[in-house]
BAGU-727034 format. One record per residue (C-alpha): residue in three letters; x negated, y negated, z negated. Coordinates in steps of 0.001 Angstrom, whole numbers, plus 524288, in hexadecimal, padded with zeros to 5 digits. Example, Ala and Ser with C-alpha at 12.3 -4.5 7.8 and 13.67 -1.06 7.14 Angstrom:
% residues 2
ALA7CFF4811947E188SER7CA9A804247E41C
//
This chain:
% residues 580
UNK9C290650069831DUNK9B78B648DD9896CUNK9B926642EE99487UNK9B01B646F49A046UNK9A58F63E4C9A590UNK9A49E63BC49B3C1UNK998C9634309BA79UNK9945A636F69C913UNK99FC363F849CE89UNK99DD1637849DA57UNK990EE63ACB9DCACUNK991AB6446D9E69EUNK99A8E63AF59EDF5UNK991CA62E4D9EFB1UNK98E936308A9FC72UNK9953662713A02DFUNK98E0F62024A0CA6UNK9916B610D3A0F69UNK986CF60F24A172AUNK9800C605B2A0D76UNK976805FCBBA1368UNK977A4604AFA2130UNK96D995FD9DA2B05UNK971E55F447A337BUNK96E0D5FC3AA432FUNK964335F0CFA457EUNK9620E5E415A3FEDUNK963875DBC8A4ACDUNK95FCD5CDFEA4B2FUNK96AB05C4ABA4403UNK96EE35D110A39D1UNK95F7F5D34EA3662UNK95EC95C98EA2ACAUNK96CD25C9D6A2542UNK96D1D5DA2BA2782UNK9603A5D975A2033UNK963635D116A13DDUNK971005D8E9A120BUNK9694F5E6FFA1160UNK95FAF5E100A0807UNK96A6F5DB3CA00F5UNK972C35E868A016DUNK9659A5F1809FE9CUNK963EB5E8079F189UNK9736E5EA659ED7AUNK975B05DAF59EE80UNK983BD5DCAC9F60FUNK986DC5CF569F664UNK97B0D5CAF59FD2AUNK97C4C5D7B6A06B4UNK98A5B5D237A098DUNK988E55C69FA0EA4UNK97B7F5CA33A15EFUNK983D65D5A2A1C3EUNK98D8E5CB05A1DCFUNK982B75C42FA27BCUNK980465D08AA2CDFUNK98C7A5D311A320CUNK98F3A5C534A37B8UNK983D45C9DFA4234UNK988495D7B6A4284UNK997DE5D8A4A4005UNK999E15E6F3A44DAUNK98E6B5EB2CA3E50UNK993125F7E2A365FUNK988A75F9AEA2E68UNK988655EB4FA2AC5UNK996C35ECE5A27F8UNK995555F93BA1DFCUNK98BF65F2C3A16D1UNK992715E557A1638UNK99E945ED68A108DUNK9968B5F3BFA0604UNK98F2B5E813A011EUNK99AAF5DF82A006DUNK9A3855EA369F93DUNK9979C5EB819EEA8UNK997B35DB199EED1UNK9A5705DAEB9EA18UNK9A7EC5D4A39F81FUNK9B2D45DE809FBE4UNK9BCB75D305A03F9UNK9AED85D4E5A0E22UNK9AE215E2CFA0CEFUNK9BA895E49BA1251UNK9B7DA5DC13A1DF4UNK9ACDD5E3D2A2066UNK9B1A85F18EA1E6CUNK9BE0E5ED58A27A6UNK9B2E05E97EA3169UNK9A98D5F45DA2F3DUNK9B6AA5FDD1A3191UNK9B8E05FAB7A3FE1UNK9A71B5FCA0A4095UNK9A614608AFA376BUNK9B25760E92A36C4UNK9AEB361A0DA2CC1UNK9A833611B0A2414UNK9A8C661663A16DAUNK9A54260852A104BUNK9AF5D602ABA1A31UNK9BA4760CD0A1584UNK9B90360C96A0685UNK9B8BB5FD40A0718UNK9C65A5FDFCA0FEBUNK9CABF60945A08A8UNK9C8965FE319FA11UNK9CFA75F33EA0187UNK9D9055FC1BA047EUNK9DCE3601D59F838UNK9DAE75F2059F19EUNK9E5D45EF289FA1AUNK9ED9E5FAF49F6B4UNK9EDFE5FF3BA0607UNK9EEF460D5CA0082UNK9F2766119CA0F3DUNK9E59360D07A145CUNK9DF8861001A082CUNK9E3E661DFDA0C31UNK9DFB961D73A1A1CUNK9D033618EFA176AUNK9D0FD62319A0BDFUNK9D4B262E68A14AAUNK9CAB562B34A2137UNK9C043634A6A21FBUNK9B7D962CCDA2A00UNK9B45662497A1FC8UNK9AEE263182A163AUNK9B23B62A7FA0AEDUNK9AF41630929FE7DUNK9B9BA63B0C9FE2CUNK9BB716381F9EF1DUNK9BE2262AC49F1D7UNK9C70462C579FE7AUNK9CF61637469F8C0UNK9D11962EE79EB58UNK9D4BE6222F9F51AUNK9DC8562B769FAD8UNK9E35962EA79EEEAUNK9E52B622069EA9AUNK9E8E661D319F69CUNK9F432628A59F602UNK9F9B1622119E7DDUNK9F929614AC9EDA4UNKA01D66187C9F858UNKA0B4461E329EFDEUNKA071C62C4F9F461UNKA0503632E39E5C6UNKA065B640349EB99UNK9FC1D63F079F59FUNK9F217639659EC23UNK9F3DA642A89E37FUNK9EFE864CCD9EE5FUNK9E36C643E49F16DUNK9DF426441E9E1BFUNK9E0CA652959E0F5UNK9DB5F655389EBA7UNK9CD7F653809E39BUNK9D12C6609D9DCFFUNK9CC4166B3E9E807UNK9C32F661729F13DUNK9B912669CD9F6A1UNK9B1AF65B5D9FC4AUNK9B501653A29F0BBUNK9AEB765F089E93BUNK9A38065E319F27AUNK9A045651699EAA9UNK9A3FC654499DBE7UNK9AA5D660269D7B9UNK9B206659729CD2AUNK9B843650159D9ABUNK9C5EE653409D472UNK9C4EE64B2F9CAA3UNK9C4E963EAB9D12FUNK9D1DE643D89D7C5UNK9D6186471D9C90BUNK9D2CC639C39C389UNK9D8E4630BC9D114UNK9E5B263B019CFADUNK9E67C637439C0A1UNK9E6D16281D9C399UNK9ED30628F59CE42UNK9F84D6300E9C565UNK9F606625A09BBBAUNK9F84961C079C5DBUNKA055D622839C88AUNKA0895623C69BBACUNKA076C632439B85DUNKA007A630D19AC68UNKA022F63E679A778UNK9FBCC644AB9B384UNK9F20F639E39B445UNK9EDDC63C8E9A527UNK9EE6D64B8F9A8CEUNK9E2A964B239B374UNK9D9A163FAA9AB45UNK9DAA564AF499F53UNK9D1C66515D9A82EUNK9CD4C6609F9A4A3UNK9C2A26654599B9AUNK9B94E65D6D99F9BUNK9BF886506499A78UNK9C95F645AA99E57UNK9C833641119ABD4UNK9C1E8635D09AB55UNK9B850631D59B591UNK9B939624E99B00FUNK9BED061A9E9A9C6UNK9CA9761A4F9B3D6UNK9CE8D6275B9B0D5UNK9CD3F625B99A19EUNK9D60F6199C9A112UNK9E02E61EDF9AA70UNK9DFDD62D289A0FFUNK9E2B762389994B8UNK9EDA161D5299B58UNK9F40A62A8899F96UNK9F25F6317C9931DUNK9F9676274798CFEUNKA034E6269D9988BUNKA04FC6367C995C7UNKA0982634359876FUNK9FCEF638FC98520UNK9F86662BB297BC0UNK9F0B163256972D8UNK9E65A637E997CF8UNK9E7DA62BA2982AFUNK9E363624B797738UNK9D88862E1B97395UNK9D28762D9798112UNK9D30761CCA98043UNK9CD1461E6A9730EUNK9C067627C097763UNK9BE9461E64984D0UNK9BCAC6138997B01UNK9B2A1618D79727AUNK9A64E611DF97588UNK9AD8460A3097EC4UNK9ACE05FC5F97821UNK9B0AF5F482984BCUNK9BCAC5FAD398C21UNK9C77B5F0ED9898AUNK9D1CD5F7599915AUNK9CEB1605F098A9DUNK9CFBC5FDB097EBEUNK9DC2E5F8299826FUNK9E0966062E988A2UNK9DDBC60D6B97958UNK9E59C6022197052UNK9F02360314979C1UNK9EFA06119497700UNK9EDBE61002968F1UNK9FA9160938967A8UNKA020C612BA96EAAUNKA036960F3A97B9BUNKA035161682988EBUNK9F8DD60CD59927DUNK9FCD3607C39A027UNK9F54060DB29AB48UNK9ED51601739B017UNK9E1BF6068E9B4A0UNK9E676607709C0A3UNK9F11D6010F9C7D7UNK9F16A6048B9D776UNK9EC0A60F6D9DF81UNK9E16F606309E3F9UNK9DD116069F9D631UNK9DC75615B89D743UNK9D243614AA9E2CFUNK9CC646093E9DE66UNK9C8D2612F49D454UNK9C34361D7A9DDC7UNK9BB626141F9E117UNK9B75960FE79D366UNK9B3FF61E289CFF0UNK9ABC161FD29DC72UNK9A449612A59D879UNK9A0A06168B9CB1FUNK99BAB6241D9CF4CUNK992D761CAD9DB1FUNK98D74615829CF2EUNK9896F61F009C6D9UNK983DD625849D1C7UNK97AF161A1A9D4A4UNK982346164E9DFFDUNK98574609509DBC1UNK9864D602B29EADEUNK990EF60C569EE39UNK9966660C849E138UNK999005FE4F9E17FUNK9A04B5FF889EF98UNK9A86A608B09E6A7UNK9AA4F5FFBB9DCA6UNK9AB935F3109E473UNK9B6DE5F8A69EC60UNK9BDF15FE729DF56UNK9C0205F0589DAC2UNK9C2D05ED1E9E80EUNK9CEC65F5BC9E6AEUNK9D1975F1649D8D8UNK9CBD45E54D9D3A6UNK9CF4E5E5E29C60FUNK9C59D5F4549C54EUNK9BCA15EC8B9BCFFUNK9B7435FA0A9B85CUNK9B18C5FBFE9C593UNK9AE555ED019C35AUNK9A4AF5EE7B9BA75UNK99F765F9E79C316UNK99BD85F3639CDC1UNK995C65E8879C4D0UNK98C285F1A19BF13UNK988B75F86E9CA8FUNK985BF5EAA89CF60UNK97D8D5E8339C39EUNK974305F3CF9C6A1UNK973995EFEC9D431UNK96F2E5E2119CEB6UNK9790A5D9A49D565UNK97CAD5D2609C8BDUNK983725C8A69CFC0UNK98D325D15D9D5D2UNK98EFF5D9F09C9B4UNK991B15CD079C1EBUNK99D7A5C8209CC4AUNK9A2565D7359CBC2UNK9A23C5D73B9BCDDUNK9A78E5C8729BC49UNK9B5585CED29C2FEUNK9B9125D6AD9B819UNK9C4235CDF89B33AUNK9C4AD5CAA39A255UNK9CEEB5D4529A1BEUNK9C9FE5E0229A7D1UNK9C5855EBD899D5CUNK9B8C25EB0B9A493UNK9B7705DA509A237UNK9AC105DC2999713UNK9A5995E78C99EDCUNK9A4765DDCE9AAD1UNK9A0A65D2979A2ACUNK994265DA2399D99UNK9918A5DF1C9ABBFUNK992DF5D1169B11DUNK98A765CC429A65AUNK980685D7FC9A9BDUNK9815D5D2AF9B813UNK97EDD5C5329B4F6UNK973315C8189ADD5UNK96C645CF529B79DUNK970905C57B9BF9BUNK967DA5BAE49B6F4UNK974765B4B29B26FUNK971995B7C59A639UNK978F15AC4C99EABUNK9837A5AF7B9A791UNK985475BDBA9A0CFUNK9826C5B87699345UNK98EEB5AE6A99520UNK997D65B99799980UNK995445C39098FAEUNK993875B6EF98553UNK9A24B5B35098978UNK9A5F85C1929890BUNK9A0885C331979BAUNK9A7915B7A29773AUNK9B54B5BBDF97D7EUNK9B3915C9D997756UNK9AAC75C9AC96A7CUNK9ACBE5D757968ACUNK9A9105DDB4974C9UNK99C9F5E50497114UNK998255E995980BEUNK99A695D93A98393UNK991865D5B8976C3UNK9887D5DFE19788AUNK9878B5D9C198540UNK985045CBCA983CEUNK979105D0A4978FCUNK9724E5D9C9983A1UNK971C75CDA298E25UNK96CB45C45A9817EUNK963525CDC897E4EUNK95E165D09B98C48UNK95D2A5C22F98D05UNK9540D5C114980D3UNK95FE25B95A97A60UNK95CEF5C1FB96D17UNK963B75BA8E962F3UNK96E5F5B78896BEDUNK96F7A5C78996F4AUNK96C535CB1D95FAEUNK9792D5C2AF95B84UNK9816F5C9BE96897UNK97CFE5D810961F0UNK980195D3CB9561EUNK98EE05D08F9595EUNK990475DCF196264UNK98B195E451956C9UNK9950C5DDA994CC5UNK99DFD5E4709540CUNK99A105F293951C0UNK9A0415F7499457AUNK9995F605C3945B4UNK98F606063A94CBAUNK98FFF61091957D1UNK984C961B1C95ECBUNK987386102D96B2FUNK985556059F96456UNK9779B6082D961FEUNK974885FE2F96F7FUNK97A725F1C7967A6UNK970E85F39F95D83UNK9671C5F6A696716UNK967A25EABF96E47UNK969C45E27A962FDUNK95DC75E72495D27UNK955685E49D96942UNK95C425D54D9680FUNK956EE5D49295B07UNK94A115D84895B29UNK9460C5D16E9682DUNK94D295C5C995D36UNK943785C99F953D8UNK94B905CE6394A2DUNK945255DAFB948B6UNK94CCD5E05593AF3UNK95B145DED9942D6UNK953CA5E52F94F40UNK94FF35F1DE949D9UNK95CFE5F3FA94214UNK965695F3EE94EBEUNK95A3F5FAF79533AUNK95B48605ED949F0UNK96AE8605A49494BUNK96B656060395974UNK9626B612919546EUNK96BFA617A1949BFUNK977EA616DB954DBUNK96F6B61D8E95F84UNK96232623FA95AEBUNK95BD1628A09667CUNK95E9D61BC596EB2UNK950D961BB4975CCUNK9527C608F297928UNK9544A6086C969A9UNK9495C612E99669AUNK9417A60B3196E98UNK943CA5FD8696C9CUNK943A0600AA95D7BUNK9378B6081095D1CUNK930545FE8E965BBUNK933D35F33E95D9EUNK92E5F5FB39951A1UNK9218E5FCE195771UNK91F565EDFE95C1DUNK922EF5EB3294F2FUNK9184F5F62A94A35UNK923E35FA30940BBUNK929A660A6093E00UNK91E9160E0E94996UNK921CA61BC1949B5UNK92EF3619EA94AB8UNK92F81610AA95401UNK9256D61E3095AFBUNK930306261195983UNK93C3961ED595CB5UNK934DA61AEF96991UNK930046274796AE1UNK93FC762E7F96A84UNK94281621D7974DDUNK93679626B997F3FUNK93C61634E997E48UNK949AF6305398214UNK943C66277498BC6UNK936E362B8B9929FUNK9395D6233299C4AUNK93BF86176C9980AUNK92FF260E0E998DBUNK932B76042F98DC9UNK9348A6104F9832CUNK928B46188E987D2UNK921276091198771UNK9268F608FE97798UNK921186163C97442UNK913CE6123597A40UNK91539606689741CUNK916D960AC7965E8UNK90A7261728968BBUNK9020B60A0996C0CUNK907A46022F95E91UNK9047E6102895922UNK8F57560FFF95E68UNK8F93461C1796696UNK8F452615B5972A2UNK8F084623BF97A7FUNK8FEF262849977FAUNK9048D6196D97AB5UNK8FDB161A48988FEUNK90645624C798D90UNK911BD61F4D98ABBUNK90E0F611D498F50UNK90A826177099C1EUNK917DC61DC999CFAUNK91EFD60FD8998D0UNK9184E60A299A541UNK91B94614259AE1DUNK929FF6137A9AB14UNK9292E6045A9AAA1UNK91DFF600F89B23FUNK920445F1639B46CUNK923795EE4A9A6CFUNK919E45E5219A2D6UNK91C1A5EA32992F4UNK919FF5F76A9962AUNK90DB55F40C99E12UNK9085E5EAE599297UNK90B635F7B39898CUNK902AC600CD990B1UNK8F7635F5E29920FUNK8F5B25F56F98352UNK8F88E60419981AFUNK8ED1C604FC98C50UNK8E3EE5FC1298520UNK8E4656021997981UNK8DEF26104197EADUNK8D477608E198633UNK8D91F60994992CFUNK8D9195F99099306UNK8D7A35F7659A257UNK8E3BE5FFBF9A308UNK8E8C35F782998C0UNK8E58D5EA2699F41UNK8ED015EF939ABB3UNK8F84B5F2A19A38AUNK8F8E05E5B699E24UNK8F7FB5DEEC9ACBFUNK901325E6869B1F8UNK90BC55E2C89A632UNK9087F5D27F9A9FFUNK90B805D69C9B81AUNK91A565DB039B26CUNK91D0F5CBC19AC26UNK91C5A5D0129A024UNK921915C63099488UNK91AA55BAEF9927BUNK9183E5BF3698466UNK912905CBA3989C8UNK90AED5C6C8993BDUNK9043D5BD0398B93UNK900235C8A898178UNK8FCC05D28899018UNK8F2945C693993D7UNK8EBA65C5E298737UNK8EA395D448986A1UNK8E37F5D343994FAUNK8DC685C97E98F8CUNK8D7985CD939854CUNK8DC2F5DD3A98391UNK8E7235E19B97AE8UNK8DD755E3AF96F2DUNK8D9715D6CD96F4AUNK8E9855D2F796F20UNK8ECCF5DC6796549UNK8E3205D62595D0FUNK8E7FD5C84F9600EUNK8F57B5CA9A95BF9UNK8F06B5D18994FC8UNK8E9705C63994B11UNK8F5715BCC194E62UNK8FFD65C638947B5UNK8F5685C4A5939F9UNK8F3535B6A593BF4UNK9030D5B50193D28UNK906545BDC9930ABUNK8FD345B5BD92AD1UNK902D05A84E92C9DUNK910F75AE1892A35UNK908C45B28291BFFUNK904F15A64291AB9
//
């Protein structure tokens, strides 16, 4: 039985107004500059600049509400939650039905396993909370006190909700799932297991949460066997899940696994508001998704999981710096240590600390040799650096390490080839090329890199045609592969046919001084050379290489025949002299 994919189930439900970035009534004189510099700050995701300009802010204009909401958000997404607090207790006697102001009480709250207050802010109306996430709080806050009975009422109560059916009609399963670890919690491992086997459609797993904790039952539920076949399909594919690893030997040698996953009732709402984070995500709502997120691990520290969440939502909102300290508190012995590592070394290199990613992933090869995502790794920063023979000798150990190759691992070989023939090592190149080919035959990056290579090296041209050719159809929109199939009609001499799809390149990638260059000498070539001599202007005014712009200024000089016939005559002299 497959189990059932679930992605966006919140998406009717992301409504939520905090009041993000709410205007301050009038800028008066004294809040103008520091009111100012925070909403640029905030409007350009950089939190912990926004902080401590809203900081300033507020030390003109204390019982400023709005001030006070938006302080609270930026310093929750910062990781600053000690201030948060402060300023959601303040902004509750200003704004008492804050929403912001109640879900960042409601986290400290349940962090300091007050499940009576945790109760109280859960149950308020004024605050229109999610009603997914107050009735789970609820819930949870119902185990914590000791009150099984009563949670169970709150988790199936998701059954028959005509307003939680408003927003998904498939809302009983989050009920389902929060009853099942709740159960789990308790430990009723039998009933747990019962609800996680889910219906036709599949186990219930929403997620990774739910798959672990099913594992754990079934094997609770003298039911070892399903227990072991369900570790053993998670783990296909899945090279880098120590702890599923460590869950499946266990199983292997006959023994029934300790329900760890969680540990308090806190962890069962920290994990309502892990579930709420990841589906804000996905939606594209990464600034409310990270409140989510931030005030999970608020709850529970050690939900690394959610850890390396909030790093790579940080990463896509380009604060590297942030998403590197986030990453950097995964501790060594979390099951999500080498997924951080590679997100912190991510963050550092957009954050031009490049030989500061290189060491950690360097130390982390060198602690675990065998790790192919941590290998893999280290070659993809080499390789982006231009380090090719240091990235060519990374591929080749991650590659040592495959004993059959699989349809997946077609990217190694991929990659490694690219390493090799910007090495000049052309032979190796076009093997990997051709193998990442054999694993994965349709992959448009390898249909195009492969074929364009061909065709600057004038070698297999109607191959390299075709191979490009099955890329553009699987890619019409990307700029660089509809640039390669213009590129080998030109190398052809089917100039008419090359313009087309030169124009198209630039269109899709308009700035890219390549692309530009392309379409000049396509342009030449049918006659239209004033076109052609724009073209070539336009691709110096993107910085092209030096390389490239030394070979663009001759060809204004002198016109691309002219060039062409240049590096003819120096290509005979040199195969000359090497005759010689």
């Amino acid at each position: 039985m497959q189990a059932r994919v679930w992605h966006g189930v919140c998406a009717g439900l992301i409504g939520l107004s905090l009041g993000f970035s709410t205007p301050v009534a009038q800028a008066q004189e004294g809040i103008a500059g520091p009111y100012l510099a925070a909403n640029q700050a905030d409007l350009r995701n950089d939190y912990a600049a926004a902080a401590e300009y809203y900081d300033q802010a507020l030390q003109v204009r204390p019982g400023n509400a709005s001030l006070l909401n938006n302080a609270v958000v930026v310093n929750v997404i910062a990781g600053n939650l000690s201030r948060a607090q402060t300023l959601a207790e303040r902004l509750q006697l200003l704004s008492p039905e804050s929403q912001m102001m109640a879900l960042t009480r409601l986290a400290e709250a349940l962090r300091a396993e007050n499940y009576a207050l945790a109760l109280k802010i859960s149950e308020a109306t004024e605050y229109r909370l999610n009603p997914f996430m107050s009735l789970l709080a609820q819930g949870w806050a119902h185990v914590g006190l000791g009150e099984f009975a009563m949670a169970t009422k709150v988790f199936e109560s998701f059954q028959d909700n005509p307003a939680l059916k408003t927003y998904d009609p498939r809302a009983k399963v989050y009920g389902q799932l929060h009853h099942a670890l709740a159960l789990a919690l308790a430990g009723d491992f039998a009933s747990s297991a019962k609800i996680l086997d889910g219906d036709a459609d599949g186990p219930l797993h929403l997620n990774r949460l739910a798959m672990l904790t099913h594992i754990v039952a079934l094997s609770q539920a003298d039911r070892i066997d399903e227990a072991r076949a369900m570790a053993a399909a998670a783990l296909i594919g899945n090279r880098s899940d120590p702890e599923l690893e460590a869950m499946a030997a266990a199983l292997d040698a006959g023994e029934a696994l300790e329900f760890t996953q969680l540990t308090t009732a806190a962890d069962g709402a920290a994990s309502v508001y892990a579930i709420l984070a990841g589906d804000l995500t996905r939606e594209q709502a990464r600034r409310l998704g990270l409140v989510y997120a931030r005030l999970a691990t608020h709850i529970r520290p050690s939900y690394h999981e959610v850890t390396t969440l909030i790093g790579d939502a940080l990463i896509e909102q380009g604060q590297y710096d942030l998403a590197a300290a986030a990453f950097e508190d995964v501790a060594p012995t979390s099951a999500w240590y080498v997924t951080a590592e590679i997100g912190r070394a991510d963050a550092l290199v957009g954050a031009e600390r490049v030989d500061e990613a290189i060491e950690v992933l360097s130390h982390l090869a060198r602690a675990q040799p065998d790790n192919m995502p941590v290998i893999t790794a280290l070659g993809d920063i080499l390789r982006e650096e231009e380090a090719f023979d240091r990235a060519v000798e990374v591929y080749d150990q991650a590659v040592a390490l495959i004993d059959t190759p699989a349809p997946s691992d077609w990217r190694l070989y991929y990659v490694r080839g690219i390493a090799l023939e910007r090495n000049g090592l052309w032979d190796r190149a076009e093997a990997d090329m051709r193998k990442a080919l054999e694993l994965n035959p349709d992959q448009p990056l390898v249909l195009n890199y492969l074929g364009y290579s061909l065709v600057e090296l004038r070698q297999d041209m109607d191959e390299a045609l075709d191979m490009i050719e099955r890329a553009v159809a699987q890619r019409p929109q990307d700029g660089y592969i509809t640039d390669s199939l213009g590129w080998v009609l030109y190398r052809l001499g089917r100039y008419e046919e090359a313009v087309v799809h030169m124009e198209r390149a630039v269109e899709l990638l308009p700035v890219d001084p390549i692309l530009n260059d392309h379409l000049g000498d396509v342009l030449w070539k049918v006659g239209r050379e004033t076109e052609a001599v724009f073209q070539w202007k336009r691709a110096m005014s993107f910085d092209p290489l030096e390389v490239d712009a030394e070979r663009i200024r001759r060809k204004l000089a002198v016109g691309l025949d002219a060039v062409l016939a240049e590096e003819e005559s120096a290509a005979s002299t040199a195969e000359t002299a090497l005759g010689d």
